[in-house]
C-alpha positions in Angstrom: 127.9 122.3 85.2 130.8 124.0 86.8 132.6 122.4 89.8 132.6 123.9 93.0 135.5 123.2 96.0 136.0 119.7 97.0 132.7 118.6 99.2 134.8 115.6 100.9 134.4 115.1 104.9 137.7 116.8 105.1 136.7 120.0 103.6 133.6 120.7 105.6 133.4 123.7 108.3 134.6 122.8 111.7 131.3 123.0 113.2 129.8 120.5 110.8 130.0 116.9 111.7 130.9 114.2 109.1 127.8 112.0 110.4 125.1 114.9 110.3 123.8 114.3 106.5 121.3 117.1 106.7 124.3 119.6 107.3 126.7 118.4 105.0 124.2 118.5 102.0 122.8 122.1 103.0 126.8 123.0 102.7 127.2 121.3 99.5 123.8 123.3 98.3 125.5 126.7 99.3 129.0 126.2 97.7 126.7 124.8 94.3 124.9 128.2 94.9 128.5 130.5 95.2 129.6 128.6 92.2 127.0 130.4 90.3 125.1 126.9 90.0 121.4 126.5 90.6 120.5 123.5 92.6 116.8 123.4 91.9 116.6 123.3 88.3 113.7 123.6 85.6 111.7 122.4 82.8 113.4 119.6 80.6 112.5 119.1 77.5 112.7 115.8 75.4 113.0 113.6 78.4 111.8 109.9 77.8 110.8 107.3 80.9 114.1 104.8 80.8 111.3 101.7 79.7 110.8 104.0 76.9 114.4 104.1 76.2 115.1 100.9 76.7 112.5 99.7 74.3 113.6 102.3 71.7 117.3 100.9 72.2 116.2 97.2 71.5 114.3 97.9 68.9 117.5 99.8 67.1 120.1 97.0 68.3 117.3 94.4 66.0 118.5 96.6 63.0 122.0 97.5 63.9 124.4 95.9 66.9 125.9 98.8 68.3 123.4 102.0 67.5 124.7 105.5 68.3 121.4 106.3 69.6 121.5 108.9 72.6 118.4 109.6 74.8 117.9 112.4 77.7 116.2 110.9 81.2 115.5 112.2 84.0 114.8 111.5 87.8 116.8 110.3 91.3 120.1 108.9 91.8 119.1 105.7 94.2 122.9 104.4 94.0 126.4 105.6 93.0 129.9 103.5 92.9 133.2 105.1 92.3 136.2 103.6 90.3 138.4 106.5 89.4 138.4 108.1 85.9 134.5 106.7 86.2 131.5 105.8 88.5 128.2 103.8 88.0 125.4 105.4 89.2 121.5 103.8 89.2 118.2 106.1 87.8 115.2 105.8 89.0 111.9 107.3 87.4 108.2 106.4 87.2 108.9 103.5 85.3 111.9 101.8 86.3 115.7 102.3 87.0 118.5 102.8 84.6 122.4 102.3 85.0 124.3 105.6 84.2 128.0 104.3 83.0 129.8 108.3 83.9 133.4 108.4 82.3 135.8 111.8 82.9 137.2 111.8 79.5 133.4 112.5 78.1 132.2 114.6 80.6 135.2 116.7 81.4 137.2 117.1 84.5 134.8 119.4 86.2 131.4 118.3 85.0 132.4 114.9 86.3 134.0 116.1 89.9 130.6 117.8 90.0 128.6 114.2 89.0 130.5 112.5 92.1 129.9 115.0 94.6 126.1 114.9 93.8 124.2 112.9 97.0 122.0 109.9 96.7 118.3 111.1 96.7 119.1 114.1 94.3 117.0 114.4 90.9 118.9 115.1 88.0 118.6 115.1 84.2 121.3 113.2 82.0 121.5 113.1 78.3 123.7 110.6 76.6 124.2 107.5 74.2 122.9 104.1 75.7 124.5 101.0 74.9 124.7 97.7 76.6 127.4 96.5 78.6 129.6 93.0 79.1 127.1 92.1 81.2 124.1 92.7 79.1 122.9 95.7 81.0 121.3 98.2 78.8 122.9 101.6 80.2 123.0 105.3 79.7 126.7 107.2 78.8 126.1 110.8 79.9 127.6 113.4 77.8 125.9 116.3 80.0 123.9 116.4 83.2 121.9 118.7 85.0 120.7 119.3 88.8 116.9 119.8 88.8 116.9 119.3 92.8 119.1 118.7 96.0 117.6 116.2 97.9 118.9 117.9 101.7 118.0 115.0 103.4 119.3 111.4 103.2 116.9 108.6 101.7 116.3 105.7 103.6 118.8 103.0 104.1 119.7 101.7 100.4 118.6 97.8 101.0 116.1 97.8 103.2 113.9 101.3 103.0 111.4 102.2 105.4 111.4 99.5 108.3 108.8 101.3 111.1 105.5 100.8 109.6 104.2 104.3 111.3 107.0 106.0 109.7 106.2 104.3 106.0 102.6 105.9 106.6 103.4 109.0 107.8 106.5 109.3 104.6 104.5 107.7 102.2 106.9 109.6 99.7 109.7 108.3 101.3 108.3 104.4 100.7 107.3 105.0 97.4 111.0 106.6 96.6 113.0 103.3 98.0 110.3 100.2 97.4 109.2 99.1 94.0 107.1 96.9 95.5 104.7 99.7 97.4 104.9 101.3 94.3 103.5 98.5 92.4 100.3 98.4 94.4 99.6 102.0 94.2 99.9 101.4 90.4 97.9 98.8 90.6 95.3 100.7 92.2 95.1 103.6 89.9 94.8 100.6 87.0 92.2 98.9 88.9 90.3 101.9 88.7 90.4 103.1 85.6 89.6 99.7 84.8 86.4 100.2 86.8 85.8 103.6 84.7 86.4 101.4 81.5 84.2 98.7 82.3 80.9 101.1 83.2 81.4 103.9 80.3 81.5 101.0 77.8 77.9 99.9 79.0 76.3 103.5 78.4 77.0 104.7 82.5 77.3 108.1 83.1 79.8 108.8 85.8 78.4 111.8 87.7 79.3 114.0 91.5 76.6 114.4 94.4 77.7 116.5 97.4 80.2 115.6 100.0 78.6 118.4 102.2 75.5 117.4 103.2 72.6 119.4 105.8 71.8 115.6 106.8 73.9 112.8 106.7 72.4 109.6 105.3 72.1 106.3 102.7 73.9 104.3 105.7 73.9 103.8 109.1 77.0 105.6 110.3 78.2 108.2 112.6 79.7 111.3 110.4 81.8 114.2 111.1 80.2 117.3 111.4 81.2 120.8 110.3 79.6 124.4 110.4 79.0 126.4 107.2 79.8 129.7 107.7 78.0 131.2 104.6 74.6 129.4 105.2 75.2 129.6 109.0 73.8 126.1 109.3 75.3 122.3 110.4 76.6 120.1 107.3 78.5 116.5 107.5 80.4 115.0 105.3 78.8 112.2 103.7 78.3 108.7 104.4 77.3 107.6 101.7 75.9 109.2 97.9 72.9 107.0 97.7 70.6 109.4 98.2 71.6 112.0 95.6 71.9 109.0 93.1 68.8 107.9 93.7 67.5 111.7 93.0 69.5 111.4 89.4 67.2 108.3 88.9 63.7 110.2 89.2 65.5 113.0 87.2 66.3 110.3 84.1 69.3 109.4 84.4 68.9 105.6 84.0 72.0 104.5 84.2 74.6 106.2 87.1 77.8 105.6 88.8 80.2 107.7 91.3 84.0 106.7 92.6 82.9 108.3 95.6 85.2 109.4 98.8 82.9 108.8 102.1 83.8 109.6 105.5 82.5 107.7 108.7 83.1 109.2 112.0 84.0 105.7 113.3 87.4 103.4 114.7 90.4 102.7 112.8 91.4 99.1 112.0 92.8 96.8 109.6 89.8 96.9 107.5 89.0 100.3 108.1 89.9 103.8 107.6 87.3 106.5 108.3 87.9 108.4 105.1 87.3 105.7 102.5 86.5 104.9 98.3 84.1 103.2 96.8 82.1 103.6 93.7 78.1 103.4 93.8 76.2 102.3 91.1 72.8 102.5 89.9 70.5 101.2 87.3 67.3 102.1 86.7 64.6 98.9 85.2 67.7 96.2 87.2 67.8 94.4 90.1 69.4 92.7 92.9 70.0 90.2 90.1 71.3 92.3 87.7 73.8 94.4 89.9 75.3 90.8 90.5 76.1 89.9 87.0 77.2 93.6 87.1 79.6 93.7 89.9 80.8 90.1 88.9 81.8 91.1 85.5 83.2 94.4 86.9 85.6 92.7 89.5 86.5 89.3 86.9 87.2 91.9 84.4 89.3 94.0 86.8 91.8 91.7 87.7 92.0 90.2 83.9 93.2 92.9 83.4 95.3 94.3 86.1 97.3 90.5 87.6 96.5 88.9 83.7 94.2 86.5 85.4 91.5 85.3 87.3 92.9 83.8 90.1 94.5 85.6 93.2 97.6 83.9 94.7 97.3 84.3 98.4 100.8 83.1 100.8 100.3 80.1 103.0 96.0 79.8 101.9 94.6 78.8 98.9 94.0 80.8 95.7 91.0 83.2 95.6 89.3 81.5 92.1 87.1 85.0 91.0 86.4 83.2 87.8 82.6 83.5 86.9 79.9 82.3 87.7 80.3 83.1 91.6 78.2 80.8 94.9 74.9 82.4 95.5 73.7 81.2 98.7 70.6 82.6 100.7 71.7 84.0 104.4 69.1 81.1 105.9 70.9 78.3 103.8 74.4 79.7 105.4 72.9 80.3 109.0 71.5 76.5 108.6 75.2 75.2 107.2 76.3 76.4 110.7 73.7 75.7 113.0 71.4 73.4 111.8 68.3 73.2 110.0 66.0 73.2 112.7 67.5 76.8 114.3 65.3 78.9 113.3 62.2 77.0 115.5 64.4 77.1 118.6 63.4 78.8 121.6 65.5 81.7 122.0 67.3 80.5 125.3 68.5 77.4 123.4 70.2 79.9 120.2 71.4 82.3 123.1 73.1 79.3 124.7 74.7 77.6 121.4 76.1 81.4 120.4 77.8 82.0 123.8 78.9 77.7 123.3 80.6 79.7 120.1 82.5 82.1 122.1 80.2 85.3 121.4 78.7 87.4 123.9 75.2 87.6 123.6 73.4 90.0 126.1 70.4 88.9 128.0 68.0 91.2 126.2 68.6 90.6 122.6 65.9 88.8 120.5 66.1 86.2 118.0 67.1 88.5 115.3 70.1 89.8 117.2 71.7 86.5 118.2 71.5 85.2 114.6 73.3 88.3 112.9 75.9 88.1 115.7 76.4 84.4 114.4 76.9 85.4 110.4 79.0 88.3 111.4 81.4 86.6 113.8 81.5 83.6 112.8 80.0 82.5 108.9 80.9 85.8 107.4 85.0 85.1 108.3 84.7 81.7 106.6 83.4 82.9 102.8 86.8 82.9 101.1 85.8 81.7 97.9 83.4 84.6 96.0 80.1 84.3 97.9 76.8 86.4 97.0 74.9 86.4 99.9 71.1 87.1 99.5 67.4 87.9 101.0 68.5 89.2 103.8 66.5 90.0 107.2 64.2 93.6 106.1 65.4 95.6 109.2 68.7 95.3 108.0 68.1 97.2 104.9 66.3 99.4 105.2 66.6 100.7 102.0 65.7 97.6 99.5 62.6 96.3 98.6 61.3 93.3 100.3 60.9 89.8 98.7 57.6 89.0 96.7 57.6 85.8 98.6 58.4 86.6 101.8 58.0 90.3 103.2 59.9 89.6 105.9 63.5 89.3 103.9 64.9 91.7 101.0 65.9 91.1 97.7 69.3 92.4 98.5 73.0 90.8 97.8 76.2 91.0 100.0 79.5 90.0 98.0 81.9 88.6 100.9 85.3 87.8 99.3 88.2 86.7 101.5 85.6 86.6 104.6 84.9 90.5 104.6 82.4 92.3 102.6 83.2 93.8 99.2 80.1 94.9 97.9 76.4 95.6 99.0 73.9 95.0 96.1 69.9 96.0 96.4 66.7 96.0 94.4 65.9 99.4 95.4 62.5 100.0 97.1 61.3 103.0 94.7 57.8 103.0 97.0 57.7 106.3 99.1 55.4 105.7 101.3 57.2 102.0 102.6 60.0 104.2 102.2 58.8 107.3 105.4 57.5 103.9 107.0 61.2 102.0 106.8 63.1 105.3 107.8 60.8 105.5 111.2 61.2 102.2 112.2 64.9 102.5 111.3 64.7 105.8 114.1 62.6 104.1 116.6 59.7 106.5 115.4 61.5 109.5 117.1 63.0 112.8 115.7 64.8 114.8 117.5 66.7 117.5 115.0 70.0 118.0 117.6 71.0 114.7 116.1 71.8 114.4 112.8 70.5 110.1 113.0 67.1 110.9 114.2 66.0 113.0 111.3 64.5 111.9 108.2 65.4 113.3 104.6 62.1 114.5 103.1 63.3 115.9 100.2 64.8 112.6 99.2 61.1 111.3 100.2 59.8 114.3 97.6 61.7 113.4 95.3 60.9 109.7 95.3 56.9 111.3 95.3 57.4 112.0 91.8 58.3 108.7 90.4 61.3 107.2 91.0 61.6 103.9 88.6 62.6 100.2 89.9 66.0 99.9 89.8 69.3 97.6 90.9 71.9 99.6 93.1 75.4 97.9 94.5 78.3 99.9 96.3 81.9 98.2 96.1 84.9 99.3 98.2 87.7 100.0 96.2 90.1 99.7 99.3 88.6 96.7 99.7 88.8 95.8 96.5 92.6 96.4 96.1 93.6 94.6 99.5 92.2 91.7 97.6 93.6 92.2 94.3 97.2 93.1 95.5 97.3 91.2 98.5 98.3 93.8 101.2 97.2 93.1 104.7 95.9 96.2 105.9 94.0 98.8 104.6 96.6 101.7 105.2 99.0 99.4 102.5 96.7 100.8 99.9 95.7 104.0 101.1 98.5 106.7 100.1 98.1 108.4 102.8 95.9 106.7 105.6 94.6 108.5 108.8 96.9 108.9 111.4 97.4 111.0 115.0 98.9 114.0 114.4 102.7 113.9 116.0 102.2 117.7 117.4 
């Protein structure tokens, strides 16, 4: 590269302060430009990722101390020090940093003048010998360099990166570009998945896509976002949930489904949830409740094998999470007993109302028994099942889509995977009986429809399709958001979403 004039404080227009950054790199970007110089380069050929060359490099020092072995790298300058006839300078790429050692006598007096006037934050390419240095550090020698693109604004500062957490959501670039560390979990996440992917296409699944518009919005009880199709002049929503379209795959024989699904649920933000979410849904046909457990158990153990090299997630201040196989299975009676007392269930409903308000809920007047004992698992057993916990036969009006337990009609033969005390996964034997099913879905409206609301209104094709045979089958749904909170450790569900939901700043 040719040098253009000298792009020191000194030399800058009048009307351009030394502290505005944006400025002085927009002048720098027009005197590369009069130099004939384009600062937004192309394709590169040949380039390695600096692990890559650093392996290479080692591998060649085994068989000969000092090999002349030159490399071309590419990606951003994240630090740059000066000492006269020569600077150091720091690479960063996808996978890893690399020290660039520059000298003036191989460059050439105006390559290198152009080298120190380049900005932290711009991406270059740089081909040269590596070799290591005194200190052991493997490092590059450029012998030519290229711009590929002025970065016109100033990264964040070099040591600390993004400090405001808004602003690390809303510049999600900007984190990953100065902190390894959020970079790690998003490559964790992308591992964790196609771990997932791995682990069900080896057992004969067949990964398939339902519709994310849907003319009614069900498989959960949510409230969804609602849109107009122009072409079909009618109401759509975004899904909840794919359950329904899987199941149809079932009745057409497809045995053995799965979707890494995006649902969206018209619903609050917290630090649990975001209203566009992941998760991947999975159904078997001739399984069970029993079956998707060994199935999601596996999945998850096999996951984080993989992805941390073991079973055990370090948590800071609280003890390990062990998800080693075989995981608790407790019935939600044995837990609601564990906390209350075996002899709840026969009290009069004045006595439970007045032992869950004793526990700091608030229970209205008017709810039954049912009510008061959900509000206890949820607020206060559910928080306390750190340690893997399947959770099973759950009360029927809470699922209204599983099939009820041979032994007791009044319970399903359902599972709920709470890890960390917050649900992970849901896991069913699916009720494949149609006409229980236009039963369940009534009580689960109050035996009303009303077609202005898109709740009240029940899907019959999905009830015509299960008319035709739909086999028994195991079904489970696990959050990968979830999932990776717990496998990476981050606090919050926007730490592993790349970019999370937020208010729009105008």
């Amino acid at each position: 590269m040719s040098s253009g004039q000298d792009d020191t404080p000194a030399n800058l227009p009048e009307a351009i302060s030394p502290s505005d950054q944006h400025a002085q790199r927009l002048h720098k970007l027009n005197q590369l430009r009069a130099a004939g110089i384009d600062p937004f380069g192309g394709r590169v050929d040949g380039i390695l990722e600096t692990s890559a060359v650093r392996a290479e490099f080692e591998k060649d020092e085994a068989a000969n101390p000092e090999p002349e072995t030159s490399f071309t790298i590419a990606g951003r300058l994240m630090g740059k020090r000066i000492m006269g006839r020569s600077l150091f300078a720091d690479l960063k790429d996808s996978s890893g940093r690399m020290q660039l050692f520059v000298q003036k006598n191989i460059l050439g007096d105006e390559e290198f003048e152009q080298f120190r006037q380049l900005d932290l934050g711009d991406i270059v390419t740089v081909s040269g010998r590596v070799f290591r240095t005194r200190m052991g550090e493997v490092s590059l020698k450029p012998a030519s360099f290229r711009l590929l693109a002025k970065a016109l604004r100033p990264l964040p500062e070099k040591w600390h990166g993004l400090t405001d957490v808004e602003q690390r959501y809303r510049q999600r670039y900007l984190d990953l570009a100065t902190n390894d560390e959020v970079a790690k979990v998003f490559q964790q996440r992308i591992r964790i998945i196609r771990s997932i992917r791995n682990y069900l296409d080896q057992r004969g699944f067949l990964e398939v896509e339902t519709p994310m518009m849907q003319a009614l919005a069900g498989g959960a009880a949510a409230r969804p976002f609602k849109t107009h199709y122009n072409a079909l002049d009618c109401t759509m929503y975004l899904r909840i949930a794919p359950e329904l379209f899987l199941k149809r795959l079932l009745v057409g024989g497809f045995e053995k489904v799965y979707e890494i699904n995006r649902n969206f649920r018209n619903e609050g933000l917290s630090r649990r949830h975001n209203p566009e979410f992941t998760m991947v849904e999975i159904y078997q046909a001739y399984s069970d409740c029993r079956g998707m457990m060994d199935l999601v158990e596996g999945l998850i153990s096999t996951a984080a094998r993989e992805v941390l090299g073991t079973t055990v997630v370090a948590r800071e201040g609280a003890e390990p999470i062990d998800l080693t196989p075989p995981w608790r299975r407790a019935t939600y009676a044995e837990l609601i007993a564990e906390r209350m007392g075996a002899d709840w269930p026969g009290l009069p409903r004045e006595a439970k109302r007045d032992q869950a308000r004793a526990l700091g809920l608030v229970i209205p007047d008017d709810w039954n028994d049912a009510d008061i004992t959900h509000e206890i698992y949820e607020k206060v057993i559910e928080s306390t099942l750190v340690q893997p916990t399947f959770v099973t036969r759950l009360p029927a009006h809470l699922v209204p889509l599983a099939k009820r337990c041979a032994d007791d009609p009044g319970v399903v033969d359902v599972y709920e995977l709470e890890i960390n005390g917050q649900e992970i996964s849901p896991g069913y034997s699916e009720l494949n009986d149609p006409i229980e099913q236009r039963a369940r879905f009534a009580q689960q409206l109050g035996g009303a429809q009303d077609d202005e609301h898109e709740v009240d209104r029940i899907d019959e094709d999905f009830l015509t399709a299960m008319e035709h045979g739909m086999p028994p089958a195991g079904g489970l749904g696990l959050g990968i958001d979830r999932l990776v909170m717990l496998l990476t450790g981050a606090d919050s569900i926007r730490d592993v979403i790349l970019f999370p939901q937020m208010r729009p700043t105008r």
